[in-house]
C-alpha positions as a printed NumPy array, in Angstrom:
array([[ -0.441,   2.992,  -7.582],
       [  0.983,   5.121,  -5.05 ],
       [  2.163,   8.234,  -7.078],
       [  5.244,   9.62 ,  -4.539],
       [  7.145,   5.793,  -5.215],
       [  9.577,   5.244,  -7.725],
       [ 10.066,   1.617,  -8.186],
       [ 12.665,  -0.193, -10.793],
       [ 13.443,  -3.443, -11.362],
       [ 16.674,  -5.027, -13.284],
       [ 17.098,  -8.582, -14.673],
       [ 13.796,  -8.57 , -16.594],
       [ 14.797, -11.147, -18.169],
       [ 14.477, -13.341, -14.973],
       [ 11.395, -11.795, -13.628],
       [  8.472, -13.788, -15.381],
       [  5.882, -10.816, -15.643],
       [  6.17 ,  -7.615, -16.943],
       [  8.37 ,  -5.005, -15.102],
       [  5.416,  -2.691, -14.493],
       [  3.201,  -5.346, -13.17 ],
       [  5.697,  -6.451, -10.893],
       [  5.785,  -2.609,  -9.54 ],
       [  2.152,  -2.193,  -9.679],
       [  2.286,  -5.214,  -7.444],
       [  4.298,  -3.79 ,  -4.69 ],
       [  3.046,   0.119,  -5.179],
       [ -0.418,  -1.518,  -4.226],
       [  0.519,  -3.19 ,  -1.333],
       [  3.141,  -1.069,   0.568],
       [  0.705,   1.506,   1.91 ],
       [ -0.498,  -1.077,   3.82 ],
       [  2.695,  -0.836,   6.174],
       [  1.556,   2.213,   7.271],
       [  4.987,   3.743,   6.111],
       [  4.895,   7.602,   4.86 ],
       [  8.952,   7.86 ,   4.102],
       [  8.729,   5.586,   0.743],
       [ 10.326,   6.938,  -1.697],
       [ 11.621,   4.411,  -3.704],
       [ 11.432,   0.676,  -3.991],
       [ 14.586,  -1.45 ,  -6.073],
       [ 13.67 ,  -4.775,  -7.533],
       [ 15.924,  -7.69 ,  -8.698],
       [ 14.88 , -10.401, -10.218],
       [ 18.085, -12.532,  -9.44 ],
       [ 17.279, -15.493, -11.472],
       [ 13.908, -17.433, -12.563],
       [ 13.458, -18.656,  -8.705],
       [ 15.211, -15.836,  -6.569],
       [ 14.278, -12.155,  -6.19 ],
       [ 15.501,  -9.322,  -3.769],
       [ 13.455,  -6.197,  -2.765],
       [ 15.455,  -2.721,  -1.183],
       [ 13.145,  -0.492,  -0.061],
       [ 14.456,   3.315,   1.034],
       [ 13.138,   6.649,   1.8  ],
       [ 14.151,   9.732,   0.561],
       [ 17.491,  10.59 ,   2.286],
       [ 18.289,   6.914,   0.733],
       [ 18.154,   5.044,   3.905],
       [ 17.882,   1.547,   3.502],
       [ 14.312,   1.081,   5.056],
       [ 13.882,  -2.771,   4.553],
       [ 16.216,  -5.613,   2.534],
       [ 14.463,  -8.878,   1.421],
       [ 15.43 , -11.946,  -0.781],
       [ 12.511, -14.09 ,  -2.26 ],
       [ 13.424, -17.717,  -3.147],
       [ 10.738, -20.642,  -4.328],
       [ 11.8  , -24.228,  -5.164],
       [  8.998, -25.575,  -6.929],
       [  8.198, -23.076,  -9.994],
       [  9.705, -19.878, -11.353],
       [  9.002, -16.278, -10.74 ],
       [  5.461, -14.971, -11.802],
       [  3.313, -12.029, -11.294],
       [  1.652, -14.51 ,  -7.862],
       [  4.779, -14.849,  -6.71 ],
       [  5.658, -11.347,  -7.022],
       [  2.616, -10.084,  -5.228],
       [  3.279, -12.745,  -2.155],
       [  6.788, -11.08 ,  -1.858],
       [  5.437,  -7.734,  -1.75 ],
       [  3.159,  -8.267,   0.77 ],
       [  6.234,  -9.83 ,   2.712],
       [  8.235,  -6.487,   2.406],
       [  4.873,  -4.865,   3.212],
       [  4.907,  -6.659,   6.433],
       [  8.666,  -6.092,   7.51 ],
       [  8.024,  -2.194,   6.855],
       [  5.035,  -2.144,   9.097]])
């Protein structure tokens, strides 16, 4: 995990993995964008088939904004990991 990120996610109860797997997930991925103003990454797990991902550096400028939606199965840790390599390619 990439030390320098803080990462958070709200409506656990949505998010169908644990809320520091879900972090790991997207910690491991975004220094693949290339990106060396992370500073922090905001996760929502809006319901069991919707997410949203805000991604800013450290001034708090809004560096990428992404929803996540599936139809045929609820969140889980794989669907996590596809949406963070999503945000991973908007920031890069």
């Amino acid at each position: 995990m990439e030390a320098g990120i803080a990462c958070s996610l709200t409506g656990e109860e949505f998010a169908g993995a644990k809320p520091d797997e879900i972090c790991s997930a997207f910690l491991d991925v975004l220094p693949s964008s290339g990106r060396d103003d992370i500073a922090r990454v905001e996760l929502e797990a809006v319901s069991t088939t919707e997410a949203r991902a805000r991604v800013t550096d450290g001034s708090g400028n809004v560096l990428v904004e992404l929803d996540h939606a599936i139809m045929d199965r609820e969140m889980s840790l794989d669907s996590w990991r596809v949406f963070a390599k999503s945000v991973a390619r908007q920031l890069g």
